[in-house]
Biopython code that builds the backbone (N, CA, C, O; Angstrom):
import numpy as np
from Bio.PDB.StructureBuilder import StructureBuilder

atoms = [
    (1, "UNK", "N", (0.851, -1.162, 0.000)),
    (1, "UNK", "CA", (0.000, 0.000, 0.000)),
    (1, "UNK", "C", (0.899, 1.227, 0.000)),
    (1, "UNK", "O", (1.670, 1.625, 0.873)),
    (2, "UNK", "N", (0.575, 1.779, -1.327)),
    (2, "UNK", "CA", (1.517, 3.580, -0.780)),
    (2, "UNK", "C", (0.544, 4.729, 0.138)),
    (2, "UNK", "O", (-0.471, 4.432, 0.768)),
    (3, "UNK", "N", (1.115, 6.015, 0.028)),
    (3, "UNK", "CA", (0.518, 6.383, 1.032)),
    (3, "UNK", "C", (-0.257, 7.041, 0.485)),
    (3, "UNK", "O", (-1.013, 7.549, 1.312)),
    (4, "UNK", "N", (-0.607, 7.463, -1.025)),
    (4, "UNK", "CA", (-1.829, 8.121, -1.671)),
    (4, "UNK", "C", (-3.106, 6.925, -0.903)),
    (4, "UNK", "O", (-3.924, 7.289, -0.057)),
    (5, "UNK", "N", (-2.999, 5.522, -1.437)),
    (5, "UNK", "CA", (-4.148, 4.529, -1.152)),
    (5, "UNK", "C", (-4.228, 5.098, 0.258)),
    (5, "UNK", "O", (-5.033, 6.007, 0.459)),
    (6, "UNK", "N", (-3.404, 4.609, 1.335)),
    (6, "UNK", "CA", (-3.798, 4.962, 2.746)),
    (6, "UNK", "C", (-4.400, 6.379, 3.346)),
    (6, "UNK", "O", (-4.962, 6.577, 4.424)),
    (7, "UNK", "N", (-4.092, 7.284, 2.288)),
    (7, "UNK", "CA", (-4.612, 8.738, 2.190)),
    (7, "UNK", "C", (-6.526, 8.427, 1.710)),
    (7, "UNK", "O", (-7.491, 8.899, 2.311)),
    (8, "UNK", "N", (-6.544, 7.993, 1.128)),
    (8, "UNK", "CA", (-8.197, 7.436, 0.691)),
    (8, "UNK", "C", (-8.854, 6.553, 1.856)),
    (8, "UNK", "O", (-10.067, 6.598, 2.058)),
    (9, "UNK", "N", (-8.059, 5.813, 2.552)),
    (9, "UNK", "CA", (-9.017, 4.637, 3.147)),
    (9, "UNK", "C", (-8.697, 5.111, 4.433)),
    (9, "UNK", "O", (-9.020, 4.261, 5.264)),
    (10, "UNK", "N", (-8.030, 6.449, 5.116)),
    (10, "UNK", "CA", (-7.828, 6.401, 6.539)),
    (10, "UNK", "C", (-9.041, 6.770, 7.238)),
    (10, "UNK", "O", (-9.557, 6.060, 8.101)),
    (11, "UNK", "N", (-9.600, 8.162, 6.762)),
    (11, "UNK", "CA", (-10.900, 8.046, 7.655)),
    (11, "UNK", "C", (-11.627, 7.023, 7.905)),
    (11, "UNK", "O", (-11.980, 6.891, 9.077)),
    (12, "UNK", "N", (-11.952, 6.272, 7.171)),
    (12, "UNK", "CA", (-13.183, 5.279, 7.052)),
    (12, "UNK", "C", (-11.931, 4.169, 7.779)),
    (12, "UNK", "O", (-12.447, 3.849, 8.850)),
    (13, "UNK", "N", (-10.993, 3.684, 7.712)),
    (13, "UNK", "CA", (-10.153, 3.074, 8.779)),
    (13, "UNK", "C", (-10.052, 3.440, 10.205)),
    (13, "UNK", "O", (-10.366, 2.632, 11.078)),
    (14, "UNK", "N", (-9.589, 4.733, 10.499)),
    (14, "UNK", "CA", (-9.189, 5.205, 11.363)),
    (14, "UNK", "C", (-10.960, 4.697, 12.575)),
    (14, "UNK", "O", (-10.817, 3.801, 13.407)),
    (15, "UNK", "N", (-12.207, 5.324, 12.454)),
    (15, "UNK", "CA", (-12.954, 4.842, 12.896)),
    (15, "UNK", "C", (-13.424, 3.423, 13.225)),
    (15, "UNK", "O", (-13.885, 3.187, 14.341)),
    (16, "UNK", "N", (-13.309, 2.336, 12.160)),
    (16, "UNK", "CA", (-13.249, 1.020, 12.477)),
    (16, "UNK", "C", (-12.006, 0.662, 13.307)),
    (16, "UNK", "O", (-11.928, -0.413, 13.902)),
    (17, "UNK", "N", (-11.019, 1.609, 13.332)),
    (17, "UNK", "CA", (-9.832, 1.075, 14.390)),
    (17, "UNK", "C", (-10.328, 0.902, 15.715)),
    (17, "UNK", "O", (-10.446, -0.105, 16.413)),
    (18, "UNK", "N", (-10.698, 2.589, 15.988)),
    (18, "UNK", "CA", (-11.385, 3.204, 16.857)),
    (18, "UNK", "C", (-12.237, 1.880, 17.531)),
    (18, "UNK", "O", (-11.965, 1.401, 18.632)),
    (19, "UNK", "N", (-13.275, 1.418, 16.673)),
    (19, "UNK", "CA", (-14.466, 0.629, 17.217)),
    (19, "UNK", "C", (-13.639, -0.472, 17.528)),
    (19, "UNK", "O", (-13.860, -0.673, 18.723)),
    (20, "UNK", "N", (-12.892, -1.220, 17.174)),
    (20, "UNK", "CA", (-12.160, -2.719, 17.174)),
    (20, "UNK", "C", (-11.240, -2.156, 18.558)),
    (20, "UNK", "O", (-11.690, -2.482, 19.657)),
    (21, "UNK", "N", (-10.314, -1.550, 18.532)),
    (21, "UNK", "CA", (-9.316, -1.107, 19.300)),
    (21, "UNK", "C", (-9.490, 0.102, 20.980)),
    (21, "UNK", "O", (-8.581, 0.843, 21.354)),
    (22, "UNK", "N", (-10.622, -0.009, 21.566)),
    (22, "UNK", "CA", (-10.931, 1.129, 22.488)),
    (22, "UNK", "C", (-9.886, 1.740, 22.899)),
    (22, "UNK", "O", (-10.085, 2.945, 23.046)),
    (23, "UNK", "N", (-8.739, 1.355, 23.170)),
    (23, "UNK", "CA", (-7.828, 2.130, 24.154)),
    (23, "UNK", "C", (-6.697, 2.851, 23.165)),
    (23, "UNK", "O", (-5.595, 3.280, 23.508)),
    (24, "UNK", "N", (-7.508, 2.861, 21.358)),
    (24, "UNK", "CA", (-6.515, 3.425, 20.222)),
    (24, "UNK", "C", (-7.295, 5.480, 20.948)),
    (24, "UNK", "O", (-8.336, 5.715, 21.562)),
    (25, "UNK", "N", (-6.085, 6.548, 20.426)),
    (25, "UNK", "CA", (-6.685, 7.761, 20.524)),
    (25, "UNK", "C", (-6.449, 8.562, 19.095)),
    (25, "UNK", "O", (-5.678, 8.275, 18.179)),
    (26, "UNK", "N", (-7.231, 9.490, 19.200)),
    (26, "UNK", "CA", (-6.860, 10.256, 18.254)),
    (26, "UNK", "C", (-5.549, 10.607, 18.030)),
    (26, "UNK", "O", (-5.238, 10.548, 16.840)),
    (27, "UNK", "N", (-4.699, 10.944, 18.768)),
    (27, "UNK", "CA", (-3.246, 10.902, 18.794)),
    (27, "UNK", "C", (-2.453, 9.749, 18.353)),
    (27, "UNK", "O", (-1.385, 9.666, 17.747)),
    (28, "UNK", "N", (-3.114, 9.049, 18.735)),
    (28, "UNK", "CA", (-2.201, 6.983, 18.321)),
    (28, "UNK", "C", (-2.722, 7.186, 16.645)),
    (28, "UNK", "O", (-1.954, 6.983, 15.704)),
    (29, "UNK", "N", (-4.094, 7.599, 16.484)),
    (29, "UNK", "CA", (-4.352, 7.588, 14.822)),
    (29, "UNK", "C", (-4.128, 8.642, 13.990)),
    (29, "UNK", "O", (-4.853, 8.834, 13.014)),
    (30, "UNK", "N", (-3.262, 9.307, 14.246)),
    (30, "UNK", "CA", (-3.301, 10.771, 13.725)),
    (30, "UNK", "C", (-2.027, 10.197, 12.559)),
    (30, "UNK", "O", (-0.941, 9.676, 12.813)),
    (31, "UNK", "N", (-2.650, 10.525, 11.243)),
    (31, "UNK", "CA", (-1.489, 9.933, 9.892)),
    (31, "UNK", "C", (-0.898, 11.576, 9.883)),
    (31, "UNK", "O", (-1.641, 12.533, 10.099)),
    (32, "UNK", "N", (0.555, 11.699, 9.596)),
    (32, "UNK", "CA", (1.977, 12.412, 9.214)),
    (32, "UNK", "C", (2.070, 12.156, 7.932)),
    (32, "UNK", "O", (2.084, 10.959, 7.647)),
    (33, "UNK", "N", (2.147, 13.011, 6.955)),
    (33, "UNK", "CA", (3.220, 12.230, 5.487)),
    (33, "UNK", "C", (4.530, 12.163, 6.498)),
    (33, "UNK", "O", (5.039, 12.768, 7.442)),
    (34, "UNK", "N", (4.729, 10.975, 5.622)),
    (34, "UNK", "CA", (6.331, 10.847, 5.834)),
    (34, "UNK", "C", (6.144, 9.606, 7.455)),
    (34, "UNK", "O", (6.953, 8.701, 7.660)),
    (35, "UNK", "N", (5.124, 9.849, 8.230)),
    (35, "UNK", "CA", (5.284, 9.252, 9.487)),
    (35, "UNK", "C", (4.616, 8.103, 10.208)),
    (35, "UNK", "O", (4.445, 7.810, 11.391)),
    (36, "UNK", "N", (4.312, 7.580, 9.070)),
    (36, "UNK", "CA", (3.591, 6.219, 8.861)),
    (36, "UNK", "C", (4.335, 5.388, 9.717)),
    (36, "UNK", "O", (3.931, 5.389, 10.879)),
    (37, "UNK", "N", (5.429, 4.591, 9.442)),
    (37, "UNK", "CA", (5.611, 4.135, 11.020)),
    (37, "UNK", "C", (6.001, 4.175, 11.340)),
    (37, "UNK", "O", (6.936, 3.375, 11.386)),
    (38, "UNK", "N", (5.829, 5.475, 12.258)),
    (38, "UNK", "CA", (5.747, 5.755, 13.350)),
    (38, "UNK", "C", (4.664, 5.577, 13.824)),
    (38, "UNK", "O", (4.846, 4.782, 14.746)),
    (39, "UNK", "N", (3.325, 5.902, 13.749)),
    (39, "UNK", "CA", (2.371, 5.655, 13.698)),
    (39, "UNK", "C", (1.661, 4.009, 14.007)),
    (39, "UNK", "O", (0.929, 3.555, 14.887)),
    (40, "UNK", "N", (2.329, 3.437, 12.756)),
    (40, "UNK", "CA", (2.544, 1.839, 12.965)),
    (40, "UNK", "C", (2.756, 1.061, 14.208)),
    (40, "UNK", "O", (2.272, 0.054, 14.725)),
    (41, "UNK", "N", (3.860, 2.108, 14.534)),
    (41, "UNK", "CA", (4.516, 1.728, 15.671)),
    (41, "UNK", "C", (3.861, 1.492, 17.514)),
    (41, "UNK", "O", (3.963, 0.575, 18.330)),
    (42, "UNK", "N", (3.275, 2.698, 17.525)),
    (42, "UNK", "CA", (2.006, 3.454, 17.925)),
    (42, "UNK", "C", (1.018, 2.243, 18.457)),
    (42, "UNK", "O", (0.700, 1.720, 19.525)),
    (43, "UNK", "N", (0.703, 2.108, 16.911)),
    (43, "UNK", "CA", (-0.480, 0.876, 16.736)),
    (43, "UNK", "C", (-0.267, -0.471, 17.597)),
    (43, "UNK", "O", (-1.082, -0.953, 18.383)),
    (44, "UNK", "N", (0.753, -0.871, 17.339)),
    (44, "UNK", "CA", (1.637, -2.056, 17.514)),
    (44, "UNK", "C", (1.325, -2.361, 19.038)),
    (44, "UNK", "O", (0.626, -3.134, 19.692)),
    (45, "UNK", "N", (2.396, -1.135, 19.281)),
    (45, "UNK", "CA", (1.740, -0.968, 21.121)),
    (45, "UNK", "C", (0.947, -1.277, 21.999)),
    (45, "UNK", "O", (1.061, -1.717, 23.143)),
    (46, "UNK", "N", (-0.126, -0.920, 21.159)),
    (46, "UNK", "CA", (-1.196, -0.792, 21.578)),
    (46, "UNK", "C", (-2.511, -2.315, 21.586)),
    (46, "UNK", "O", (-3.363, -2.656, 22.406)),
    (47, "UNK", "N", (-2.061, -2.896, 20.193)),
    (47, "UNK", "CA", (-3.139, -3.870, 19.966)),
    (47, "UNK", "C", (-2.162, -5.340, 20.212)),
    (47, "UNK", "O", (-2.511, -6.480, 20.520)),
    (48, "UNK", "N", (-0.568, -4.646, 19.877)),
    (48, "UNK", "CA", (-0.487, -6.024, 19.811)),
    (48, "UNK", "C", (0.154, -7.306, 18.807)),
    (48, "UNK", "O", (0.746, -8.360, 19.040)),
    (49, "UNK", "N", (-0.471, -6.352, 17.155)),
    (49, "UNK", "CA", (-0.325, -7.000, 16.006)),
    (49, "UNK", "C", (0.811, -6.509, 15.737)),
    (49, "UNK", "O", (1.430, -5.607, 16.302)),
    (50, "UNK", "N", (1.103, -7.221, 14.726)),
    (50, "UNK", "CA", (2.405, -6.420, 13.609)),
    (50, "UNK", "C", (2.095, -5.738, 13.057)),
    (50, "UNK", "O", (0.880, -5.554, 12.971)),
    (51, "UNK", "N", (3.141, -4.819, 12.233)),
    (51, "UNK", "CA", (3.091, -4.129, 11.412)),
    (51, "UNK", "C", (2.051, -4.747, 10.031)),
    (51, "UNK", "O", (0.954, -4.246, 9.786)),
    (52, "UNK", "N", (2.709, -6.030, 9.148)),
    (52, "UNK", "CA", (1.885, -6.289, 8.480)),
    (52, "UNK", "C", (0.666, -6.239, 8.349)),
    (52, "UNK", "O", (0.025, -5.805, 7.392)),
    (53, "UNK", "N", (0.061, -6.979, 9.949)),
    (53, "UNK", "CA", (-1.272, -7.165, 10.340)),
    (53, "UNK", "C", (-1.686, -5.975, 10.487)),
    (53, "UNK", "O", (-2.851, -5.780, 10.140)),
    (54, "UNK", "N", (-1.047, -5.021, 10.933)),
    (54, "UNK", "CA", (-1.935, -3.759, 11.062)),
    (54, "UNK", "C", (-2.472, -3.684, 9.543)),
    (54, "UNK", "O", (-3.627, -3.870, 9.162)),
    (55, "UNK", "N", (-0.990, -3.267, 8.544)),
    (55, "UNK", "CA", (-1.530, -2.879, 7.020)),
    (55, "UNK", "C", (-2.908, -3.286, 6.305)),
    (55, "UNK", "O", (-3.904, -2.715, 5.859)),
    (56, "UNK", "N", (-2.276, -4.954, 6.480)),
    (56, "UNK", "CA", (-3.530, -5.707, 6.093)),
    (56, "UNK", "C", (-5.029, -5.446, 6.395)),
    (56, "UNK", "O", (-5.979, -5.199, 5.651)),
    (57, "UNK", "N", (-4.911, -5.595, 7.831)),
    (57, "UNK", "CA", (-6.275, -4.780, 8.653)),
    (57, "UNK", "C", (-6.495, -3.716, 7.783)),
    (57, "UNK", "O", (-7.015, -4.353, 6.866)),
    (58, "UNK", "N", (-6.480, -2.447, 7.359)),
    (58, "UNK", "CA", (-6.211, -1.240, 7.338)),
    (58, "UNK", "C", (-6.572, -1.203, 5.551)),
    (58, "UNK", "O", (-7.376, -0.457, 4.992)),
    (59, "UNK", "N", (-5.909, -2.002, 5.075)),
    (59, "UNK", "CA", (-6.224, -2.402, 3.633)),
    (59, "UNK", "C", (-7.654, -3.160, 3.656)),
    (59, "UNK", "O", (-8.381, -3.039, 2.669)),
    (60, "UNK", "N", (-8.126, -4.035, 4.896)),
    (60, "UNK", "CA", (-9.195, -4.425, 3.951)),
    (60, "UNK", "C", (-10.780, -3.657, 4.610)),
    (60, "UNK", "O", (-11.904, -4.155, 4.548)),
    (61, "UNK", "N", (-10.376, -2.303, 5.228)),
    (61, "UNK", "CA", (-11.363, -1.454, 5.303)),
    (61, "UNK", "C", (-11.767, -0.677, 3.944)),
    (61, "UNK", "O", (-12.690, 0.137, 3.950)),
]
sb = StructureBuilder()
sb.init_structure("model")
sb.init_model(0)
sb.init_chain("A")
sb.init_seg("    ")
for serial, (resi, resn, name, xyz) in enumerate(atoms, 1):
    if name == "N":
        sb.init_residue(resn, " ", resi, " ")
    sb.init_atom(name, np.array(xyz, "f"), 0.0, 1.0, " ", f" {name:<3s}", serial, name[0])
structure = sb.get_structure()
């Protein structure tokens, strides 16, 4: 996924994170150009998954 696609599917992601993930914040989901993972990273933390698994997740919103 580049980051134009992830630029299209984050809102509508970022909320299903939200619902799946309670203890994700607006701050943990907040996309950077350039700072993706970091972000990732963030994620990781938090849920658990990998990086991949996040993408994947994230791709099939």
């Amino acid at each position: 996924m580049n980051s134009d696609e992830l630029k299209g599917k984050w809102n509508q992601a970022k909320g299903k994170l939200k619902q799946k993930y309670a203890d994700l914040t607006d701050d943990d989901l907040t996309y950077a150009e350039g700072k993706f993972d970091e972000m990732l990273g963030k994620l990781q933390e938090k849920t658990g998954r990998t990086k991949e698994q996040l993408k994947e997740e994230i791709d099939n919103y």
